[in-house]
C-alpha positions as CSV (number, residue, x, y, z in Angstrom):
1,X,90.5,66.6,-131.9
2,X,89.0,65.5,-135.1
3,X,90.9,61.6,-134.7
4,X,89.8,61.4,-131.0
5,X,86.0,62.6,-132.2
6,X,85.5,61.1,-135.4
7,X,85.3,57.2,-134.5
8,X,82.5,58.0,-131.7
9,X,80.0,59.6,-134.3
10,X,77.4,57.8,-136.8
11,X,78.1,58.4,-140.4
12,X,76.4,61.7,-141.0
13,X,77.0,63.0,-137.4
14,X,78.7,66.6,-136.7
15,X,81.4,67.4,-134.6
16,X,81.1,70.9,-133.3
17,X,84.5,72.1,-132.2
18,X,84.3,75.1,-129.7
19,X,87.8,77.3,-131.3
20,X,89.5,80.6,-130.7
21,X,90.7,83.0,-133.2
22,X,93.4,80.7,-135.1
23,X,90.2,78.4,-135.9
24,X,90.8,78.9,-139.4
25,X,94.5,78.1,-139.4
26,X,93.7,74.6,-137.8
27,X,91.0,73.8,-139.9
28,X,93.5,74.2,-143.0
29,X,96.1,72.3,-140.6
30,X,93.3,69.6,-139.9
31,X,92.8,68.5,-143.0
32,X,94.6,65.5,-144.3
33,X,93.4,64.4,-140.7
34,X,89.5,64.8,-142.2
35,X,90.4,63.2,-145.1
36,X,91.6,60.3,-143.6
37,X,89.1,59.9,-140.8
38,X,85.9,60.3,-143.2
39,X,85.1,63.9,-142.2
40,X,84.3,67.0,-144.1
41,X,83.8,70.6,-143.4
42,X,80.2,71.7,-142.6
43,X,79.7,74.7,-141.4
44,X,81.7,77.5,-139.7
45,X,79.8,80.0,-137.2
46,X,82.2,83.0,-136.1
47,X,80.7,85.0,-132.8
48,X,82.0,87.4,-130.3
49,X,82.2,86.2,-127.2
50,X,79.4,88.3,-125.0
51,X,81.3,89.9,-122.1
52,X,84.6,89.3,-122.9
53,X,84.8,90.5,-126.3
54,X,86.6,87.7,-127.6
55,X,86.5,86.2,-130.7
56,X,85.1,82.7,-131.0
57,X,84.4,80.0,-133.7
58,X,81.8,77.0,-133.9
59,X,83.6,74.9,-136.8
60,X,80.9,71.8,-137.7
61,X,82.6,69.1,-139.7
62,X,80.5,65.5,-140.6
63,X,81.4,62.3,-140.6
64,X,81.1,61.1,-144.0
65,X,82.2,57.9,-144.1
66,X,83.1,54.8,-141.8
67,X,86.5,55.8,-139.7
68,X,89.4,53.3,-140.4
69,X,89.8,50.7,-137.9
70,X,92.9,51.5,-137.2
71,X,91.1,54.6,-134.6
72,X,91.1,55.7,-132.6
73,X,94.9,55.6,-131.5
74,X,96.0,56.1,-128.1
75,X,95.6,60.1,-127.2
76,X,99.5,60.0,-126.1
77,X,100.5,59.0,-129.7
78,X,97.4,61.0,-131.3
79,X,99.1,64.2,-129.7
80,X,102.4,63.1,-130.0
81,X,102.2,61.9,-133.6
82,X,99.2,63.8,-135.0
83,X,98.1,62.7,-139.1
């Protein structure tokens, strides 16, 4: 998610990712991803889902620098060969 987002923000722009409750364990599994594409953690907003009592997580990260040329790759080879 974060290679396919990163290259259509402006520097300074926020990707707000929409998680379930392993948010945390791919944040910590995202990151040599962020690193290379610019981004940086900004905010985390955990919620319960109203209704179905399910937890959800708003995970913010911004674009903190210009994304390598080399991105975006193809999503086949972004899924199949993530960073």
């Amino acid at each position: 998610l974060v290679e396919l987002g990163a290259p259509l923000l402006k520097l300074g722009g926020l990707l707000i990712a929409y998680k379930g409750p392993k948010a945390d364990e791919e944040l910590v599994e995202a990151t040599k991803s962020m690193k290379e594409l610019k981004m940086g953690f900004h905010e985390r907003h955990a919620f319960i889902l109203p209704g179905a009592h399910e937890a959800r997580v708003l995970v913010c990260l911004k674009k903190n620098g210009e994304t390598p040329k080399r991105f975006p790759r193809p999503v086949g080879l972004a899924q199949k060969e993530p960073i």
